[in-house]
VEXFI-973656 format. One record per residue (C-alpha): x, y, z; residue in one letter. Coordinates in steps of 0.2 Angstrom, whole numbers, padded with zeros to 4 digits, always signed. Example, Ala and Ser with C-alpha at 12.3 -4.5 7.8 and 13.67 -1.06 7.14 Angstrom:
BEGIN
+0062-0022+0039a;+0068-0005+0036s;
***
This chain:
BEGIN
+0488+0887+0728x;+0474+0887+0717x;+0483+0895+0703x;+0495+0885+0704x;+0487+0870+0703x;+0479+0875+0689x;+0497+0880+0678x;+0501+0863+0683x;+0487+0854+0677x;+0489+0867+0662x;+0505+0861+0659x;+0502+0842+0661x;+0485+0843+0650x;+0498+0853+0635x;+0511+0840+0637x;+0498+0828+0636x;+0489+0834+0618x;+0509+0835+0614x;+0510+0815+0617x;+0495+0813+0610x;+0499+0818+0595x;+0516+0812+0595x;+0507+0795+0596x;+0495+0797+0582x;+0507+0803+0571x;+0517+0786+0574x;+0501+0776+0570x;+0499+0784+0556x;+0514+0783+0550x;+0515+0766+0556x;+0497+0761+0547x;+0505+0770+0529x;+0520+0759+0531x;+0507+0744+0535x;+0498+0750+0519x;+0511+0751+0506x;+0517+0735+0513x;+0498+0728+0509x;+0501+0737+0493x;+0519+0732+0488x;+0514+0712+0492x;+0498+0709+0491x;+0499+0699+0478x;+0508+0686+0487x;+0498+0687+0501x;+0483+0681+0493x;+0494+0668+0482x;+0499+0661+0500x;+0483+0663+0506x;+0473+0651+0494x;+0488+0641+0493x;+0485+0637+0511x;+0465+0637+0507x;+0472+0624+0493x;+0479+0612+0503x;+0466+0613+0518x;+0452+0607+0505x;+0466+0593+0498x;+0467+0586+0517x;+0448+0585+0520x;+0443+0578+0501x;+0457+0564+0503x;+0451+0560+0522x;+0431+0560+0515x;+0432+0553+0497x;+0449+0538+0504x;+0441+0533+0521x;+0426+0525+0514x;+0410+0521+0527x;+0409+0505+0522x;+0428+0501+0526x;+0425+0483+0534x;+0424+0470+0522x;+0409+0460+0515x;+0418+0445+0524x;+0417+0454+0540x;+0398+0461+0535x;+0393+0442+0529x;+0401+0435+0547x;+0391+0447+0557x;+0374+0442+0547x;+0381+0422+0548x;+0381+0426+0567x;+0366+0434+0568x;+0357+0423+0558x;+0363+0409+0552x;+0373+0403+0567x;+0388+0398+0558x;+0406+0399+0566x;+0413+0416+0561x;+0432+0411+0560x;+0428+0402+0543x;+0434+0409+0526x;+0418+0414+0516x;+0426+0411+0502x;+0427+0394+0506x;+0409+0389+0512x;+0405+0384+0492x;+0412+0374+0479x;+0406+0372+0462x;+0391+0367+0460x;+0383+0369+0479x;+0370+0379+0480x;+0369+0394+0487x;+0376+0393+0504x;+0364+0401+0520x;+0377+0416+0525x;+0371+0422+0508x;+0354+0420+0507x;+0354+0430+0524x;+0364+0443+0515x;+0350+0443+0502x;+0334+0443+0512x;+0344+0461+0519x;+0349+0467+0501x;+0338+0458+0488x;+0348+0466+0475x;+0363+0456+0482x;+0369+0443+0466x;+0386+0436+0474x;+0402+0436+0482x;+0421+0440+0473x;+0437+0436+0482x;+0453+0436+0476x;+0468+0430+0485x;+0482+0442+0492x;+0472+0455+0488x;+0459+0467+0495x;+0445+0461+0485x;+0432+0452+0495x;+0417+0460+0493x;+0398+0455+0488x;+0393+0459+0472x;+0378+0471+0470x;+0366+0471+0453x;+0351+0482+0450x;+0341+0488+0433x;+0355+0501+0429x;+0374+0504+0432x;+0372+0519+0440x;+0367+0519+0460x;+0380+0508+0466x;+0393+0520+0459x;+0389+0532+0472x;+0380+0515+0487x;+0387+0505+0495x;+0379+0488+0500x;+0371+0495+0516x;+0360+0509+0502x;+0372+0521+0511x;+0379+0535+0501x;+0394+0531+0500x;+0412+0538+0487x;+0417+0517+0485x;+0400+0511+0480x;+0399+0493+0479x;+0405+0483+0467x;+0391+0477+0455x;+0386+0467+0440x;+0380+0474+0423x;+0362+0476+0422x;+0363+0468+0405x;+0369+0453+0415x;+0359+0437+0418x;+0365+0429+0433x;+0355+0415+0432x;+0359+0411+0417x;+0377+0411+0412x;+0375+0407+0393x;+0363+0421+0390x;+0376+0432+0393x;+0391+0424+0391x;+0401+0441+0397x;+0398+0443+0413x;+0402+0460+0420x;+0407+0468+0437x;+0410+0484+0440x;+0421+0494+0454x;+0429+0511+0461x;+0449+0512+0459x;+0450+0519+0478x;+0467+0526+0485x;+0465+0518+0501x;+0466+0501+0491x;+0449+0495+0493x;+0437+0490+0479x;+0444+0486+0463x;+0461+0495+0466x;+0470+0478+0468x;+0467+0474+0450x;+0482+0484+0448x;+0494+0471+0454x;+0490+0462+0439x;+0501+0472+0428x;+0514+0464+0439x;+0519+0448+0431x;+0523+0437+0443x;+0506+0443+0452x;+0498+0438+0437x;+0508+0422+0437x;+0504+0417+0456x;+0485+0423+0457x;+0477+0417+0440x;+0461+0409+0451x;+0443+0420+0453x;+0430+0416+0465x;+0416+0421+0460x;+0401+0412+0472x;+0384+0418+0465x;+0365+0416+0473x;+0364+0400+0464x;+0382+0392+0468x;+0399+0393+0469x;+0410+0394+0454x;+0430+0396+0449x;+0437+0407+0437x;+0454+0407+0428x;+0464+0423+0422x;+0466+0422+0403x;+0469+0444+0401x;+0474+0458+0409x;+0472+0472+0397x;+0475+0493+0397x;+0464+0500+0385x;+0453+0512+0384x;+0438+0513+0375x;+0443+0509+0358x;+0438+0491+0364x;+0422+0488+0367x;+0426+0474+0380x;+0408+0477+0390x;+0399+0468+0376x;+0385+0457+0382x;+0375+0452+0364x;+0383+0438+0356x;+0371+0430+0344x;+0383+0419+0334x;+0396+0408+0341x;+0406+0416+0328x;+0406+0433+0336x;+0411+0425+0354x;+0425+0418+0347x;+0432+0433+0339x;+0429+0443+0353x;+0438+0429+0365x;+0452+0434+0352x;+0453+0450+0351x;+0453+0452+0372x;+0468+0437+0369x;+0476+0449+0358x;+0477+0465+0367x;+0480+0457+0383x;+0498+0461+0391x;+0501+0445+0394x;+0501+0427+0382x;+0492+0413+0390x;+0490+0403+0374x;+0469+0400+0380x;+0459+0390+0368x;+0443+0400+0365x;+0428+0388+0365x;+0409+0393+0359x;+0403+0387+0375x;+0418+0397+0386x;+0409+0410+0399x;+0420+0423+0405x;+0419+0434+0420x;+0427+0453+0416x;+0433+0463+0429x;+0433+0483+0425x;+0440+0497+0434x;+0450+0513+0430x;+0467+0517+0428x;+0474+0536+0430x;+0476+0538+0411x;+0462+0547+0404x;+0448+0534+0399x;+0459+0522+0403x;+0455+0506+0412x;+0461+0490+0417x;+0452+0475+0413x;+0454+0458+0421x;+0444+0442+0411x;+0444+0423+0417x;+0436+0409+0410x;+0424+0399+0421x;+0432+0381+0426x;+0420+0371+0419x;
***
C-alpha cells in the first residue's frame, strides 16, 4: 500500500511539473506576444496617452482660470455692504442711486472705507459689465486681484495709475482696464460692440466715481493693436487732444461724425481681442 501510494503521488507530482511547465511556457509566450505588441505600438500608446493627459489638463485650466472666485457682481457685493452698512433697500439699481453731479452716494463710501483703493462704479446696459473700479500706484496687482485683494485669474477692473480721478481735466483720458474672460465676465462684453446695432442701441456709459455720478457717450469702437498709442494720458496742448480725438475718430469701425472739443473728457475702455496684440478699445465722451 505504501508503495503504491507513493507511484501515485509520483505520478501526480510528474504530471504536475508537466502542467507546470505547460503553463509557464504559455506565460511566456503570452508575455513575448504582450511585448512585441508594447514594441510594435508603443508609439501610439503614449500618443493616446498624453492626448488624454492633454485634455485632462484642458478641463481643469478652463474650470479654474473661466469660473472666477469672484463670480457675483460688484452690484450684488455693493448691495450686501448697503445692507450691512448703509441700510439701503437692496432691490435698487446701483446704477441708479447717482446722477450727475451728486455726490458720492453712501453704498460707495462703504465700499471705500473696505477697499480704499476703490475709485468708482461702470455699468453698462444689456451687458455683463457692472463692476467697481479699482486704482492703485501701478497697473499690475489687479490683473491678477480681485476687489476682495483675493488672487483671483479675472482681476478687477481698474483705472490707469496715470489717472487723476479727481481731477478730470488733468488727465483728460481716462483709462480702465479689464480681463477678456470666456465665461463673459469682465470686459468680455465689450465685444458686442463690433456688433452695429449693439453699438447703435447702447452708446451710454455709467461711470459713477467717489466724487459723483457721471454719463458717457460712445464716440469709437476700435481694433488696433498697438501701433496706436490710445493709452496716452499727457496732453499739454489743446492741440495734441484734438489730434488725438481725431485719430481714435479715424480708426474707429464706426462714423459718429463727434465734434472734438479742447475741453471734451473721454472715458476709454481696453480689453483684449484673440488677435495677437490685439485689443478692443471702447471711448465715450463725458456728457457735459
Amino acid at each position: 500500500m505504501i508503495m503504491k501510494k507513493k507511484r501515485i503521488s509520483s505520478g501526480r507530482k510528474k504530471h504536475s511539473i508537466r502542467a507546470y511547465r505547460i503553463n509557464t511556457e504559455s506565460d511566456r509566450k503570452a508575455r513575448e506576444k504582450l511585448f512585441d505588441w508594447i514594441k510594435t505600438n508603443g508609439k501610439s500608446i503614449v500618443i493616446i496617452l498624453m492626448l488624454i493627459g492633454v485634455v485632462l489638463v484642458l478641463v481643469i485650466w478652463d474650470t479654474m482660470d473661466y469660473k472666477p472666485q469672484m463670480n457675483e457682481t460688484p452690484t450684488n457685493a455693493l448691495n450686501e455692504l448697503r445692507l450691512e452698512q448703509c441700510s439701503v433697500d437692496t432691490d435698487e439699481n446701483v446704477a441708479s442711486d447717482i446722477i450727475k453731479g451728486e455726490s458720492m452716494p453712501e453704498y460707495l463710501q462703504a465700499y471705500l472705507d473696505v477697499n480704499r483703493h476703490t475709485v468708482g462704479y461702470i455699468k453698462i446696459e444689456n451687458t455683463m459689465i457692472d463692476y467697481l473700479v479699482m486704482q492703485t500706484d501701478e497697473n499690475e496687482y489687479y490683473l491678477s486681484h480681485n476687489y476682495r485683494f483675493e488672487e483671483d485669474r479675472s482681476g478687477a477692473i481698474f483705472m490707469d495709475y496715470r489717472c487723476d480721478i479727481n481731477d478730470f481735466s488733468k488727465t483728460r483720458n481716462m483709462i480702465l482696464y479689464g480681463h477678456r474672460m470666456k465665461d463673459g465676465t469682465m470686459f468680455k462684453d465689450l465685444l458686442k460692440y463690433q456688433n452695429q446695432e449693439f453699438f447703435r442701441e447702447n452708446r451710454i456709459i455709467t461711470f459713477n466715481t467717489i466724487n459723483g455720478g457721471y454719463q458717457w457717450k460712445i464716440f469709437a469702437v476700435m481694433e488696433i493693436t498697438t501701433d496706436f498709442y490710445y493709452i496716452e494720458t499727457e496732453f499739454p496742448y489743446d492741440e495734441m487732444w484734438i489730434e488725438f480725438l481725431k485719430e481714435a475718430s479715424e480708426r474707429s469701425i464706426y462714423d459718429t461724425h463727434t465734434n472734438n472739443y479742447p475741453n471734451d473728457i473721454v472715458l476709454t475702455l481696453s480689453t483684449c481681442t484673440t488677435e495677437e496684440n490685439g485689443r478692443l478699445v471702447v471711448m465715450a465722451k463725458l456728457l457735459q
